[in-house]
N, C-alpha and C positions, 0 to 999 in steps of 0.2 A: 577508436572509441568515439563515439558521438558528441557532441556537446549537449550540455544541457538546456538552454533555451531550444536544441533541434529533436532532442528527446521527449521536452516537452509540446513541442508543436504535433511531432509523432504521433503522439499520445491524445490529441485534442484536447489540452488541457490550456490554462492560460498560463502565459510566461509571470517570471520574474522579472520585471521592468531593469532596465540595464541600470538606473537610479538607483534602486538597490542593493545594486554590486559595485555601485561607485568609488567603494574604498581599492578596486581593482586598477583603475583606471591609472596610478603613479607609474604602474609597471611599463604604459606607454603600447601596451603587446594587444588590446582590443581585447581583453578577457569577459569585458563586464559586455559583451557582443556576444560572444565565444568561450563561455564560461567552462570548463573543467567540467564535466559531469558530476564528481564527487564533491565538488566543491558547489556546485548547483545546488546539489540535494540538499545539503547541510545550510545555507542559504535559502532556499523555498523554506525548510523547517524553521527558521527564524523568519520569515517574512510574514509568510502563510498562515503560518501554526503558533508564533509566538515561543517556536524553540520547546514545547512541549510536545509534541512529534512529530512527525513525518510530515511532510506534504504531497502532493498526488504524486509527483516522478519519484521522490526517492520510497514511498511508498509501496510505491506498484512496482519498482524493480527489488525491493525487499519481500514485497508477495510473490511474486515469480520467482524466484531463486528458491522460494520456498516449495512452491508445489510442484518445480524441475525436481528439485531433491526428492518431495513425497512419489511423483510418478516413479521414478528411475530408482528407488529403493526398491529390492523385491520382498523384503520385509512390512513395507505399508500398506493401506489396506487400499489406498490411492491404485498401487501394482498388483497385486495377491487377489483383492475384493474390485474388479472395477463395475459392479453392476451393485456395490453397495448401497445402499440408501438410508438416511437415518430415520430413526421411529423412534415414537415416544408413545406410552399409554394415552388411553382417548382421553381421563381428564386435562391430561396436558398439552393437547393438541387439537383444540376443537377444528371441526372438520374435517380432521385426520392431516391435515397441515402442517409441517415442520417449520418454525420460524424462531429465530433467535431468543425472543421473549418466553418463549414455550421449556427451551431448553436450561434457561435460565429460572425458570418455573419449577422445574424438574431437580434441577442441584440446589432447590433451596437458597438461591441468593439472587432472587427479584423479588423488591421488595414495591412492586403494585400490585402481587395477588395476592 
């Protein structure tokens, strides 16, 4: 398994400074170099995020796991529908555009239109 400063370079993403794993460094083993991957993640989410969620590595391999699972279920529409596209009536989609705020438009809980 990777490390996570190597997951995050993977990824183009900027590291977690070895400084901030510095409570690693008693173990004497170079961790806060060669950090644990899980131990990364949870790390960047306190660096990065302030511990209210994710940060870009442990995020993006929380997204991925996710849409492996949606592809390879034959029940999602990821696998069953793969030429689906979403649609929303034209008041909620001007220029017939799908975008987040639109869909959020549509279920009644955005509260800028």
């Amino acid at each position: 398994m990777p490390s996570g400063p190597s997951a995050a370079e993977v990824m183009g993403v900027k590291r977690v400074s070895p400084s901030d794993l510095r409570e690693l460094s008693p173990y004497g083993l170079g961790l806060e170099k060669s950090t644990p991957l899980w131990y990364y993640a949870l790390a960047e989410a306190e660096v990065v995020e302030q511990g209210l969620h994710l940060g870009p590595v442990g995020g993006r391999i929380v997204a991925e796991v996710i849409i492996g699972l949606l592809q390879t279920d034959p029940a999602s529409y990821l696998s069953s529908k793969p030429t689906w596209t979403p649609t929303l009536p034209a008041k909620f989609s001007p220029g017939g555009q799908f975008r987040m705020i639109d869909l959020l438009a549509f279920a009644g809980v955005d509260g800028v239109r």
